[in-house]
C-alpha positions in Angstrom: 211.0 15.8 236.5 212.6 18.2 238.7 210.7 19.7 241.9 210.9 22.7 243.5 208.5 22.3 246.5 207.7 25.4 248.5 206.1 24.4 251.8 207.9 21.8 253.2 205.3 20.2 256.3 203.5 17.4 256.0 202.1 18.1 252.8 205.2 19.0 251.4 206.8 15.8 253.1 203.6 13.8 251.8 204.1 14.7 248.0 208.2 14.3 248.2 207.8 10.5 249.1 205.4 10.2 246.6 207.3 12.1 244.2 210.6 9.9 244.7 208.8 6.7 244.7 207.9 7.8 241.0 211.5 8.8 239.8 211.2 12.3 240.1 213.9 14.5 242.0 213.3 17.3 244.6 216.0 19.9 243.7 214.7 22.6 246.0 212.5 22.7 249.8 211.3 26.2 250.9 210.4 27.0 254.1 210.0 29.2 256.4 213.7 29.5 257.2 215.1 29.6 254.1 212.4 31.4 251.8 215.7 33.5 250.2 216.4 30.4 248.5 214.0 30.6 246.2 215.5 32.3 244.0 217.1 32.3 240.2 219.4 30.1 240.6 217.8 27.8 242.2 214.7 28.0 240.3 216.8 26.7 237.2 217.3 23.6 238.7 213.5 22.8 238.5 211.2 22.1 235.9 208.4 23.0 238.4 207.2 24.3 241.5 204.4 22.6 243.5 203.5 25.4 246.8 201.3 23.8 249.8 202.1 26.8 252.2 199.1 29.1 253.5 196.8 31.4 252.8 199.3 34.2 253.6 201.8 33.4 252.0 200.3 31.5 249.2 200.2 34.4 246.8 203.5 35.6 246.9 204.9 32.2 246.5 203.2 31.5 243.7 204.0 35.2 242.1 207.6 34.7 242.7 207.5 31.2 241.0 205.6 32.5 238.1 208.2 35.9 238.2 211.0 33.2 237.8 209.4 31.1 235.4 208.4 28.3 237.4 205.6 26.7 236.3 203.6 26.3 239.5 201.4 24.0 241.2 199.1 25.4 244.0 197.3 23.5 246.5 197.1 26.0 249.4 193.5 27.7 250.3 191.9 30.6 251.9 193.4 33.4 249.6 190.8 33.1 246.4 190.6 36.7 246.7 193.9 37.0 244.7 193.5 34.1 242.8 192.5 36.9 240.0 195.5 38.8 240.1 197.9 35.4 239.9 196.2 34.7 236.8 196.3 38.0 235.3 200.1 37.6 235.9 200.7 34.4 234.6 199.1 35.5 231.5 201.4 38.2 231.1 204.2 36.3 231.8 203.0 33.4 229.5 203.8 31.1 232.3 201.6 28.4 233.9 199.4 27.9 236.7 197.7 24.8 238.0 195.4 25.6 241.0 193.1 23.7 243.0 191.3 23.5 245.9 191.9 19.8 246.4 194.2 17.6 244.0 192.5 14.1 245.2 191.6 12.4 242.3 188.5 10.9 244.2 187.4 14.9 245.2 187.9 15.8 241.4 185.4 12.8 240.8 182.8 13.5 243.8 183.0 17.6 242.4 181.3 16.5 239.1 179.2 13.8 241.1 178.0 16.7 243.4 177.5 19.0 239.9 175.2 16.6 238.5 172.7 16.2 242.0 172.9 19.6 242.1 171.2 19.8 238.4 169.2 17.3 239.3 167.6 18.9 242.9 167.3 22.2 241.2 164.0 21.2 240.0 162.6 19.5 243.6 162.3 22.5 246.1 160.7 20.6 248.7 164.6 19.4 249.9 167.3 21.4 251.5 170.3 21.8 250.8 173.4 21.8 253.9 176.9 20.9 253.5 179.3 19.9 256.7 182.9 19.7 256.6 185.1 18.2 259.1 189.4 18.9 259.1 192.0 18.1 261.8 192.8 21.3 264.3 195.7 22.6 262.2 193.3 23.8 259.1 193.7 27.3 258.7 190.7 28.4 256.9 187.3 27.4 257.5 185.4 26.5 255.4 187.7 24.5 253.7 188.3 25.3 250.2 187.1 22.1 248.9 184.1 22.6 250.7 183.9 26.3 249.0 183.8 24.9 245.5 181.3 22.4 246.5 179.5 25.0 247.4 180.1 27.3 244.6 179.0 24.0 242.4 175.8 24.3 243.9 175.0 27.5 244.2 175.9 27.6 240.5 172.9 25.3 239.8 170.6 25.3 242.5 169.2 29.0 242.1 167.0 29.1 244.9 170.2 29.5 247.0 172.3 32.7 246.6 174.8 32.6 248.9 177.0 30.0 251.4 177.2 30.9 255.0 179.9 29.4 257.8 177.1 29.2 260.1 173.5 27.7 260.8 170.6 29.5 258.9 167.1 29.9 258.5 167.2 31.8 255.6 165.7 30.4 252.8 168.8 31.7 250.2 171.6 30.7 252.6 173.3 27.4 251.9 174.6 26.6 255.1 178.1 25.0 255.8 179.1 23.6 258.7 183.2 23.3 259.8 184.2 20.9 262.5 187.8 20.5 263.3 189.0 17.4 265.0 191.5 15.3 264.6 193.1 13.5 263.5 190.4 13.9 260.6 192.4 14.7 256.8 189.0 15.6 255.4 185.2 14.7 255.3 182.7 16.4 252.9 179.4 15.8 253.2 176.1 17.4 251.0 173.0 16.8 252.5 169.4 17.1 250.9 166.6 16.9 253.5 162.6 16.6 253.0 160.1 15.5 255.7 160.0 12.1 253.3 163.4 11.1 252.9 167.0 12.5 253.4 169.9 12.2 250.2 173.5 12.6 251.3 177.0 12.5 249.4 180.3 12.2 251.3 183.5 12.2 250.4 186.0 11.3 252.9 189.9 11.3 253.2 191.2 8.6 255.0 195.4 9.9 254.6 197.2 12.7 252.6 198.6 10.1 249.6 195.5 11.1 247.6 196.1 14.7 248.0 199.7 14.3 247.6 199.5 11.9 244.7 197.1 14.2 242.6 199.4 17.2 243.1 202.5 15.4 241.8 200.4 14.5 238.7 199.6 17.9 238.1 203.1 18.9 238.4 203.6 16.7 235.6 201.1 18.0 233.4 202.3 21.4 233.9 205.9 20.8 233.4 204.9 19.8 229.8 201.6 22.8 229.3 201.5 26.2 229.1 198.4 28.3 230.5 195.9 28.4 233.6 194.1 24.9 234.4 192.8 23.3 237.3 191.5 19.6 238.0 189.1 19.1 235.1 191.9 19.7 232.8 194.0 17.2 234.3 192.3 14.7 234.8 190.0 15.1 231.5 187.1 15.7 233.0 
């Protein structure tokens, strides 16, 4: 397989070693200094495009991929607001898209193990629900987007709750996240359920980027051989 990888810090650097130790090639590095390069010619040399950038920049990298047609992995977060409007035009350009908010295969699994408590606390109102996430001092965004679709995840089946919040809160329909950032943490999620009898709490917690870099190379793989919009769960089965 043939990678074009748009981002090139330590992400990018992360899922190249990873990438080569594998037997794939990287054909193409985009950054910041040489964004004309990604370009028609260059995208030919690649059978896909994996973009760890920001939230910026995120969308147009990944519309020019999918304008050049680059199937495209996307790992960055904190522009979800678009997310809509990629898909719309990968759709049109029967391309493919592979987005997610974390590519760890051990997030993938603690997303369905925090689906399932979620079903499961749904019915016992007497605990409540906080989430805390903690990143090193270069994360952008806050909350992370991992923590976002944990949160989503829950809200989604805990209906008592209506809305997150990047704060502290009293009210009853808030779920409540909490971002730290201090390094040199990669990434610790934690759901907490709290009662005046006993406490329940789920972590997940990154201890190095090879998880996140080795999940997004396997996803480049699937979609250099799939056509359509998937995520994780498709990847991974799930």
């Amino acid at each position: 397989m043939k990678i074009a990888l748009v981002g090139y810090g330590k992400m990018g650097k992360a899922i190249e070693a990873i990438a080569v130790a594998q037997g794939h090639e990287v054909v193409l590095k985009i950054d910041l200094d040489n964004a004309a390069d990604l370009n028609e010619a260059n995208a030919a040399r690649a059978d896909v495009a994996i973009e760890f950038t920001g939230p910026h920049s995120a969308f147009d990298n990944v519309m020019k991929c999918l304008s050049l047609g680059l199937p495209v992995v996307c790992g960055s977060t904190g522009w979800l607001d678009r997310l809509e409007a990629v898909k719309q035009y990968c759709l049109q350009q029967q391309g493919t898209l592979v987005y997610a908010s974390n590519f760890s295969i051990g997030v993938n699994l603690f997303f369905e193990l925090n689906t399932y408590l979620a079903k499961l606390m749904q019915g016992y109102p007497g605990y409540e629900v906080s989430m805390e996430e903690i990143h090193h001092t270069q994360k952008k965004d806050a909350p992370s987007g991992t923590a976002i679709t944990l949160a989503e995840q829950i809200l989604a089946n805990i209906h008592r709750k209506k809305q997150w919040v990047n704060q502290p809160s009293n009210n009853a329909e808030d779920l409540s996240i909490i971002s730290e950032r201090i390094d040199p943490a990669p990434g610790t999620h934690t759901i907490k359920y709290q009662s005046p009898i006993d406490d329940i709490e789920i972590t997940h917690t990154a201890h190095n980027r090879q998880g996140f870099a080795g999940g997004a190379v396997l996803a480049a793989e699937f979609a250099s051989r799939n056509k359509g919009i998937f995520g994780m769960k498709e990847v991974l089965g799930l």
